[in-house]
C-alpha positions in Angstrom: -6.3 -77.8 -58.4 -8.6 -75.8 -55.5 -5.3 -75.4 -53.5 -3.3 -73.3 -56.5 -7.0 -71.6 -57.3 -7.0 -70.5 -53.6 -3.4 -69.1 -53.8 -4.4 -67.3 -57.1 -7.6 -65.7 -55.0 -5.5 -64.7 -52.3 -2.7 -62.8 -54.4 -2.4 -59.0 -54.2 -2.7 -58.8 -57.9 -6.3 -60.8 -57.5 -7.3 -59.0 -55.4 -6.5 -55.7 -56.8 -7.4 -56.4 -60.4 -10.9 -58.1 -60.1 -12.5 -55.0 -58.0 -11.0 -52.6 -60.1 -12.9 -54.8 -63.2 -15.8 -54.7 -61.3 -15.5 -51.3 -61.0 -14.9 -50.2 -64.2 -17.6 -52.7 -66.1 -20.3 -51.3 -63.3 -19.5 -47.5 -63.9 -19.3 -48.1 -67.6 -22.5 -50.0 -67.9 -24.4 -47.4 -65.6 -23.0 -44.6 -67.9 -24.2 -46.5 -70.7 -27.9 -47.0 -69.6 -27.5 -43.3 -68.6 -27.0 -42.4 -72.0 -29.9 -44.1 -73.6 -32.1 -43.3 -70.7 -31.5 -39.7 -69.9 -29.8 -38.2 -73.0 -32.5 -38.4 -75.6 -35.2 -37.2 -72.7 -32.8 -34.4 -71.8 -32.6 -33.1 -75.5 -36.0 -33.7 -76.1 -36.7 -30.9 -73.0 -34.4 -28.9 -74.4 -36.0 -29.1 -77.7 -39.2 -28.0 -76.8 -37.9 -25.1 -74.5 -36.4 -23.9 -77.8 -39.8 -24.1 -79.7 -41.6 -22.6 -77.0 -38.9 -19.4 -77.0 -39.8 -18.8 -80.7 -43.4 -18.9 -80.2 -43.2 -16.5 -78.0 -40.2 -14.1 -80.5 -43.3 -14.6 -83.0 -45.9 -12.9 -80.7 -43.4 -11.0 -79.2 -43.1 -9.3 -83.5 -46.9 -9.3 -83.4 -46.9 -7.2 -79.9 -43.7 -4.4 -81.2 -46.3 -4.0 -84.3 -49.4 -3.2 -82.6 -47.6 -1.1 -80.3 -45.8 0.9 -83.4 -49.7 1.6 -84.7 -50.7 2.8 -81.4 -48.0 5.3 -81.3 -49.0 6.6 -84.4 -52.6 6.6 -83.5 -53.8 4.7 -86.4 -55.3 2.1 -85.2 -58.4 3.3 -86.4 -57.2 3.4 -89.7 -58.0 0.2 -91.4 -56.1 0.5 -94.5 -53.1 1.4 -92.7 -53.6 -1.7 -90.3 -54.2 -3.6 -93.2 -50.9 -2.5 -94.5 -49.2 -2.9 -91.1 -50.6 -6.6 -90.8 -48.7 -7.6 -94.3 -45.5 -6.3 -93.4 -45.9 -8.6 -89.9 -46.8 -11.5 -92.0 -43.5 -10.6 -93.9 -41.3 -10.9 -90.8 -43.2 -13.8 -89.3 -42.4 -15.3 -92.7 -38.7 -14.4 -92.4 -38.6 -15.3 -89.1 -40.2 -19.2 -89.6 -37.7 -19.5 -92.5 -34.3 -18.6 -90.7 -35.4 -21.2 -88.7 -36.3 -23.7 -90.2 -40.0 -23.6 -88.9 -43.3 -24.4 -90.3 -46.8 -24.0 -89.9 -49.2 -21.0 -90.6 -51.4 -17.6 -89.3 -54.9 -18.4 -89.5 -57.2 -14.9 -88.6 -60.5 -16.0 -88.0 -60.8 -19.4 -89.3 -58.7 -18.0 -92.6 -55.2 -19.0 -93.4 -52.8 -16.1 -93.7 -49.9 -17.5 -94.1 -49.0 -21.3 -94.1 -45.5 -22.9 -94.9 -45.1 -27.1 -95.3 -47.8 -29.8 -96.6 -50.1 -29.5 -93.2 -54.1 -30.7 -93.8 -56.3 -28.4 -91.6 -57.5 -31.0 -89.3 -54.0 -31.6 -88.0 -53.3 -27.8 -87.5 -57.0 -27.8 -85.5 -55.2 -30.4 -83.6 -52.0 -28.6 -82.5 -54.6 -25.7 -81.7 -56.2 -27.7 -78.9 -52.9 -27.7 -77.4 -51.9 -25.2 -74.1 -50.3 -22.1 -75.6 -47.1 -21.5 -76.0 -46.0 -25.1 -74.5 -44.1 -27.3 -77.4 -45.5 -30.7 -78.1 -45.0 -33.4 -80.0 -47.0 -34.8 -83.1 -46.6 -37.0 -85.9 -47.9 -36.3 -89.4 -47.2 -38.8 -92.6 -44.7 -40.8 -90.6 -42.6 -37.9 -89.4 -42.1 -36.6 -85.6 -42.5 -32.6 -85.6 -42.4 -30.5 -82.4 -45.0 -27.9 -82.3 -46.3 -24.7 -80.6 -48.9 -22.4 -81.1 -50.1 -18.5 -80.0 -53.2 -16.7 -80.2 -52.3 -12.8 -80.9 -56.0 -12.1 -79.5 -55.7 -8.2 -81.0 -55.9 -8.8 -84.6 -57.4 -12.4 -83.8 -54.5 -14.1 -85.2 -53.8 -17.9 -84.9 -49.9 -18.8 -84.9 -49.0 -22.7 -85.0 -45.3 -23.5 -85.4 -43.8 -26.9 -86.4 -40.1 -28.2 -85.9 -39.2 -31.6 -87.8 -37.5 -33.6 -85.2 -35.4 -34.7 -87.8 -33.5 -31.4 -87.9 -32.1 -32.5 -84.4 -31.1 -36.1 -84.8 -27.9 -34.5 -85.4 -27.4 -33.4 -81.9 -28.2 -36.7 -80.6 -25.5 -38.4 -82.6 -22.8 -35.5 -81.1 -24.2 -36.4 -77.4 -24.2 -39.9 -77.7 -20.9 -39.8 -79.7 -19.6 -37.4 -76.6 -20.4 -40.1 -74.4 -19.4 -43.3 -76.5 -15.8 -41.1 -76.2 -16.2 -40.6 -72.4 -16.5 -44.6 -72.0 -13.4 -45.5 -73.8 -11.4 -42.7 -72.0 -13.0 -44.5 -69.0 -11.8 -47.9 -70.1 -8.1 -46.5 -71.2 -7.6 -45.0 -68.3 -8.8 -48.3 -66.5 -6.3 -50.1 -68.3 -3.8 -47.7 -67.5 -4.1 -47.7 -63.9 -3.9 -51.4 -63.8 -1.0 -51.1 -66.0 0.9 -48.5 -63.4 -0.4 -50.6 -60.3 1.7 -53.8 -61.9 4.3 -52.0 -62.4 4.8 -49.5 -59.1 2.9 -52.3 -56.6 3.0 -55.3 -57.3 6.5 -55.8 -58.7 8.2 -53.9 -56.0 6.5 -55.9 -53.5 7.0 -59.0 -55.4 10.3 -58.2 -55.5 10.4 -57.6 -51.4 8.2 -60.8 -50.8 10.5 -63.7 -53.4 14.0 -63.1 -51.4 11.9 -63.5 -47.7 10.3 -66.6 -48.6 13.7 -68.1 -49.2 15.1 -66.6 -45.8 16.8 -64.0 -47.3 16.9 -60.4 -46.6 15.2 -58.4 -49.6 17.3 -55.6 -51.4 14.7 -53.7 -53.1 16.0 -50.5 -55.1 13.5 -48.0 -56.6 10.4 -46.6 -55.2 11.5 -44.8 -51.9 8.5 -45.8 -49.8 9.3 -49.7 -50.7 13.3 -49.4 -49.6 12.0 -48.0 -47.1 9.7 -50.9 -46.1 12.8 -53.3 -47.6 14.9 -51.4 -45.4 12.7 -51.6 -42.3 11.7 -55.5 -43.3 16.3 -56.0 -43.5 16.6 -54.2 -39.8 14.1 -56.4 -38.1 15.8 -59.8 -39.8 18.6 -58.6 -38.2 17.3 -57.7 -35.5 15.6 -61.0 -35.1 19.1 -62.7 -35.3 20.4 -60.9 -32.6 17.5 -61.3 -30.1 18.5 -65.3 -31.2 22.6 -64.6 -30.4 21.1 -62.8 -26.9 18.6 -65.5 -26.2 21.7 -67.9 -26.9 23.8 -65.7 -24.5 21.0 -65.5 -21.9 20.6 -69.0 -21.7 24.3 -69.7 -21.1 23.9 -67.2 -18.7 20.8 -69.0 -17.0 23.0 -72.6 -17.0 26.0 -70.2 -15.4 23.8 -68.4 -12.9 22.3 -71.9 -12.1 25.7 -73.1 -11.2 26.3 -70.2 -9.2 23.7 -70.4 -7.3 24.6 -74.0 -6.3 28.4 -73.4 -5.8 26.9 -70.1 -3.5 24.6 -72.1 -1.4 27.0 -74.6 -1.1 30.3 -72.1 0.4 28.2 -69.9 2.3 27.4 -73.4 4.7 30.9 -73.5 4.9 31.2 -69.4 5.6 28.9 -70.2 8.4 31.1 -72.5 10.2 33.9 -70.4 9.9 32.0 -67.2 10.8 31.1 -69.3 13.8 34.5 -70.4 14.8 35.9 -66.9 14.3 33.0 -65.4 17.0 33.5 -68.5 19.0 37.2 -67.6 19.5 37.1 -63.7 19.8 35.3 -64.3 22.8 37.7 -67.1 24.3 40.6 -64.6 23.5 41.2 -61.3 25.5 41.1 -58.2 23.1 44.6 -57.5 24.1 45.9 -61.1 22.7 47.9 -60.9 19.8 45.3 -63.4 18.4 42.5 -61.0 18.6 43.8 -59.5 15.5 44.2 -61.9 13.2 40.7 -63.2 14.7 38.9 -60.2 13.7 40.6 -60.4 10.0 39.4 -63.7 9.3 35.8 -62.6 10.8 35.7 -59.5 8.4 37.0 -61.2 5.6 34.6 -64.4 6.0 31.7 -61.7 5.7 33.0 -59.9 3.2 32.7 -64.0 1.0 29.4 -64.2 2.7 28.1 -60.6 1.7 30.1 -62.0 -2.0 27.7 -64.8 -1.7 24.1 -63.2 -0.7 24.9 -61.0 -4.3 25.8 -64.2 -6.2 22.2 -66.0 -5.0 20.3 -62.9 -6.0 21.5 -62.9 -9.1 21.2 -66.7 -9.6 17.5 -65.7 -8.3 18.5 -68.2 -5.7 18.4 -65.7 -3.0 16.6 -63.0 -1.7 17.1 -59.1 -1.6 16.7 -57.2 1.9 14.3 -54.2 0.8 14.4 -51.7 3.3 13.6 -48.2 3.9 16.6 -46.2 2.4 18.2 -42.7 2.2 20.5 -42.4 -1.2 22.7 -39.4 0.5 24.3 -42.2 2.8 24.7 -44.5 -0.3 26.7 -41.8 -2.2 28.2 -40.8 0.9 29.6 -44.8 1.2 30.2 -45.2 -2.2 32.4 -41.9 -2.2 34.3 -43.1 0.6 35.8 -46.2 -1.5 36.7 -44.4 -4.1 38.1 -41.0 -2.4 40.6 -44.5 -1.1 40.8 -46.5 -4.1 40.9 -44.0 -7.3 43.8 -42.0 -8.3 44.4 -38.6 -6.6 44.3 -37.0 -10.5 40.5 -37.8 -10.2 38.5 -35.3 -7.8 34.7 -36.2 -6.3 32.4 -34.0 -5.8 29.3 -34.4 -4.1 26.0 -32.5 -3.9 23.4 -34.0 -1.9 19.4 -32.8 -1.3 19.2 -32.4 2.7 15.2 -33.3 1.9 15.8 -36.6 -0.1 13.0 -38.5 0.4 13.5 -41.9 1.5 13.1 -45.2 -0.9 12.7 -48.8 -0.5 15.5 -51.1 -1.8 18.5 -53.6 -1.4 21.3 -51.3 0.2 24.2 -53.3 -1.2 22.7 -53.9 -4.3 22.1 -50.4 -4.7 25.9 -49.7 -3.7 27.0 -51.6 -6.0 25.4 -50.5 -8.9 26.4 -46.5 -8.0 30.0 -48.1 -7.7 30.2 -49.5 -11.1 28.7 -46.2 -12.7 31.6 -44.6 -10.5 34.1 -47.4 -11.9 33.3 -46.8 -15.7 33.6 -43.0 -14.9 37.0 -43.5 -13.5 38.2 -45.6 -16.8 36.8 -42.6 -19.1 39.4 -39.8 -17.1 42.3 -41.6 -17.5 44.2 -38.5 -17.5 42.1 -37.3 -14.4 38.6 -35.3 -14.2 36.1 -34.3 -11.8 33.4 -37.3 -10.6 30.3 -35.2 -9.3 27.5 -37.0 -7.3 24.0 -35.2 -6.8 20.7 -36.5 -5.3 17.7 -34.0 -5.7 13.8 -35.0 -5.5 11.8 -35.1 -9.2 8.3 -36.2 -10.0 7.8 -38.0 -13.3 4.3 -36.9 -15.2 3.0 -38.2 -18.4 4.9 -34.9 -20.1 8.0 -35.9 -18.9 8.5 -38.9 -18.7 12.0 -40.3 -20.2 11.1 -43.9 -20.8 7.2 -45.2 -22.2 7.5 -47.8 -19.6 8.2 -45.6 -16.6 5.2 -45.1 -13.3 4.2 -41.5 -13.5 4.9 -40.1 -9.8 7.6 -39.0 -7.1 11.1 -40.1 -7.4 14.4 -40.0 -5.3 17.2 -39.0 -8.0 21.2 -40.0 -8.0 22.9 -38.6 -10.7 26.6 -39.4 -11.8 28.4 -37.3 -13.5 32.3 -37.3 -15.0 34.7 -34.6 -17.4 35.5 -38.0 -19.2 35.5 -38.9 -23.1 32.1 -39.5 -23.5 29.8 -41.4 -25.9 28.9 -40.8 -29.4 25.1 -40.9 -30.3 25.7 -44.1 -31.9 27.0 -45.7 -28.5 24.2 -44.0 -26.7 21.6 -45.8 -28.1 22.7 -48.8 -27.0 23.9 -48.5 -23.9 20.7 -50.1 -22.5 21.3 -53.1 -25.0 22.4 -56.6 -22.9 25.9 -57.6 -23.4 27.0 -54.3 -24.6 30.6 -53.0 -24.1 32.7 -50.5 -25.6 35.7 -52.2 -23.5 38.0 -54.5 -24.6 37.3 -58.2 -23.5 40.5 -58.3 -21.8 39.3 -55.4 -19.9 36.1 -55.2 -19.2 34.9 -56.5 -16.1 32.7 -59.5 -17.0 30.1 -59.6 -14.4 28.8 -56.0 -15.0 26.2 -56.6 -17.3 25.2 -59.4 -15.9 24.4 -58.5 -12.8 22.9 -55.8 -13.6 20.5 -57.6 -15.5 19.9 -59.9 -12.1 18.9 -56.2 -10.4 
C-alpha cells in the first residue's frame, strides 16, 4: 500500500495537479475574503464621497443666489431677499428630491424646509458633525448617510440624509461581479488541467510506456514531443551501437593481445637473424657474391622488425620513439614511395613551409599515417588526379578552434589534398566514427582503422 501511494506522489500528473489545486483554492479563497473585507468598505467610501459632493452642489445653489442679489444690488432689499430665499428653497427642494435626499434648512434655530420623519434631536446630532464630511447614523432601525453645511450669509443650516438602503443594490452588482470572477477562475482552472492531461501528460505517457518495456517510443503529434521521441529513438540507437563497438573493441583488445605476444615472440627471433646477417657481412668481403644476398636478408629482417615495433605499439605492448621532428622530411619520404609505387596518371604535388616549426612525435608512426591518407587518396582517382601535399604553421585560439577538445596554441600543419570523388555530407560526419568504411570488405585494408586507433 505505501509503495503504490509513493508511486502515485511521484507521478507527473501528482505533481502537476495538486499545486495547481492549491493554487487555485488559495487565490480563490483570498479573493473571497477580499470581497467581504474590502468591497463593502470600498463602497461605503465611495458613498460618502458622493454625499459630501452634494452637500457642497447645495451650498454651491445657495452661493450662485447670493451672488445673483449682489449683482443686482439688492441686498439691502429685504423683501426682495425674502423673495430670492424662497426660490432657493425651491431648487434645494428640487435638488434633495432628484436625488433621493432628505433632511431640512433650519435658519436660525427655525426649520425652512425639512423632507422625511426626522425628530429635532437627531438633526442637532448630525449638526455636531465636521461640515461637509458624510457620516453615518441610524434612526428607527435604518442606516442613513448624512452631511450637513452652514450657508453663514443668510444663517442657513443644511443637513442632508441618504438611506443606505438605496445602495444595497450596488453591493449585490459588486459582489455578484466577483462571485462571477471566482467561477471564471475555477473554469478556467479546470480547463487548464484539462489541456495539461491532454497536451502533457499523454504525450509523455505515451513516450515513457514503450521505454519501460525496452522499446523505442514512436510518438506522433505535438512537434516538441517527436522531437524529444525522436531525440529519446537516436540515443537508443545510438546506445546499441556504442554496445556493437564496445563488442568490436574488445575483440580487438583479445586480437591486439595476441599480437602483441606473437610480436614479442618473432622479433627474439628477428634478433638472431639480424645478428647472423651483421655477423656475416663482416666475415664476407663486399666484393663477394654473398655480400648481396647478405645485405637483402639484413634489410628485409628490419623491415619484420620495424613490422614488429608498429604491431607492439598498437598492442600497447611497445613503446613509441618520440623525438624532435620536421613534417617537410615526412612528406618529403612519404612522397618518395608513392612518386615509385602509384600510377603515373596520378601526379604529386608538394608545397612545403621552409619555417615549419619542429614537433615531437614517433617518425614512423607518423609516416605511416600520412601514407594511408595518401593510399585512400590514390583509391578515390582511379582515373588519375593531382595529390597535393602542404605543411604551413597555424595557431589554434578559442575562436577557431575546429574540435571542442582541441589545446588552444601553435601547431605544425600537413594537409593532404586529392581531385578525387569525394564525400557526401552524410559520409563526412562519420568519418571520425571507429570501424567506419565506405570500402568494400574485400577491399579495404583491414588494419587501417585499427591502428589508427592504437596512434
Amino acid at each position: 500500500m505505501k509503495e503504490h501511494l509513493r508511486r502515485i506522489i511521484n507521478t507527473l500528473a501528482f505533481r502537476i495537479l495538486i499545486p495547481v489545486f492549491a493554487i487555485v483554492f488559495l487565490l480563490g479563497f483570498s479573493v473571497y475574503i477580499f470581497v467581504l473585507r474590502s468591497v463593502s468598505g470600498f463602497a461605503d467610501e465611495h458613498i460618502k464621497e458622493n454625499i459630501a459632493d452634494m452637500s457642497g452642489d447645495i451650498y454651491r445653489i445657495c452661493d450662485k443666489s447670493l451672488n445673483d442679489l449682489l449683482m443686482e444690488s439688492a441686498s439691502g432689499d429685504k423683501k426682495l431677499v425674502r423673495l430670492k430665499k424662497g426660490f432657493t428653497i425651491d431648487e434645494i427642494e428640487s435638488y434633495m428630491t432628484a436625488n433621493d435626499l432628505k433632511g431640512g434648512i433650519i435658519e436660525n434655530g427655525k426649520e425652512r424646509l425639512r423632507i422625511g420623519d426626522f425628530t429635532q434631536e437627531f438633526l442637532q446630532k448630525i449638526e455636531d458633525t465636521e461640515e461637509h464630511t458624510a457620516s453615518t447614523f441610524k434612526y428607527a432601525g435604518e442606516k442613513y448617510y448624512a452631511a450637513h453645511s452652514h450657508f453663514e450669509p443668510w444663517g442657513w443650516h443644511i443637513i442632508l440624509l441618504k438611506d443606505a438602503g438605496d445602495y444595497s443594490g450596488l453591493l449585490r452588482r459588486v459582489n455578484s461581479s466577483y462571485a462571477v470572477t471566482a467561477v471564471i477562475l475555477l473554469t478556467s482552472a479546470f480547463l487548464f488541467l484539462y489541456l495539461l492531461n491532454i497536451y502533457i501528460r499523454k504525450p509523455v505517457s505515451a513516450i515513457i510506456a514503450p521505454i519501460r518495456k525496452g522499446e523505442k517510443p514512436e510518438y506522433k503529434g505535438i512537434y516538441e514531443f517527436e522531437f524529444l521521441s525522436g531525440s529519446i529513438r537516436d540515443v537508443m540507437e545510438r546506445d546499441e551501437q556504442l554496445k556493437e563497438q564496445l563488442f568490436q573493441a574488445q575483440k580487438l583488445e583479445a586480437i591486439g593481445t595476441l599480437a602483441g605476444g606473437v610480436a614479442h615472440d618473432f622479433n627474439n627471433m628477428l634478433q638472431g637473424i639480424l645478428g647472423y646477417a651483421a655477423y656475416l657481412k663482416m666475415k664476407v668481403p663486399a666484393d663477394d657474391p654473398m655480400y648481396e644476398p647478405l645485405s637483402v636478408i639484413e634489410h628485409s629482417a628490419e623491415r619484420a622488425a620495424d613490422l614488429t615495433k608498429k604491431l607492439l605499439g598498437f598492442a600497447r605492448k611497445g613503446k613509441y620513439i618520440i623525438e624532435p621532428l620536421n613534417l617537410n622530411d615526412i612528406a618529403e619520404n612519404v612522397t618518395a614511395i608513392t612518386a615509385r609505387t602509384f600510377d603515373r596518371k596520378i601526379k604529386t604535388e608538394m608545397t612545403l613551409a621552409p619555417d615549419l616549426w619542429t614537433i615531437e612525435g614517433d617518425r614512423s608512426q607518423l609516416e605511416h599515417v600520412i601514407l594511408n591518407l595518401c593510399l585512400n587518396s590514390r583509391d578515390a582517382m582511379p582515373e588519375g588526379g593531382i595529390l597535393s601535399i602542404e605543411t604551413f604553421n597555424t595557431e589554434i585560439t578559442k575562436e577557431t578552434k575546429p574540435r571542442r577538445y582541441m589545446k588552444e596554441g601553435k601547431y605544425a600543419a600537413i594537409k593532404v589534398l586529392d581531385t578525387g570523388t569525394g564525400m557526401d555530407e552524410e559520409t563526412q560526419k562519420r568519418i571520425f566514427e571507429p570501424f567506419f568504411t565506405t570500402r568494400k570488405w574485400a577491399k579495404a585494408r583491414a588494419w587501417d582503422c585499427q591502428w589508427h586507433m592504437g596512434l
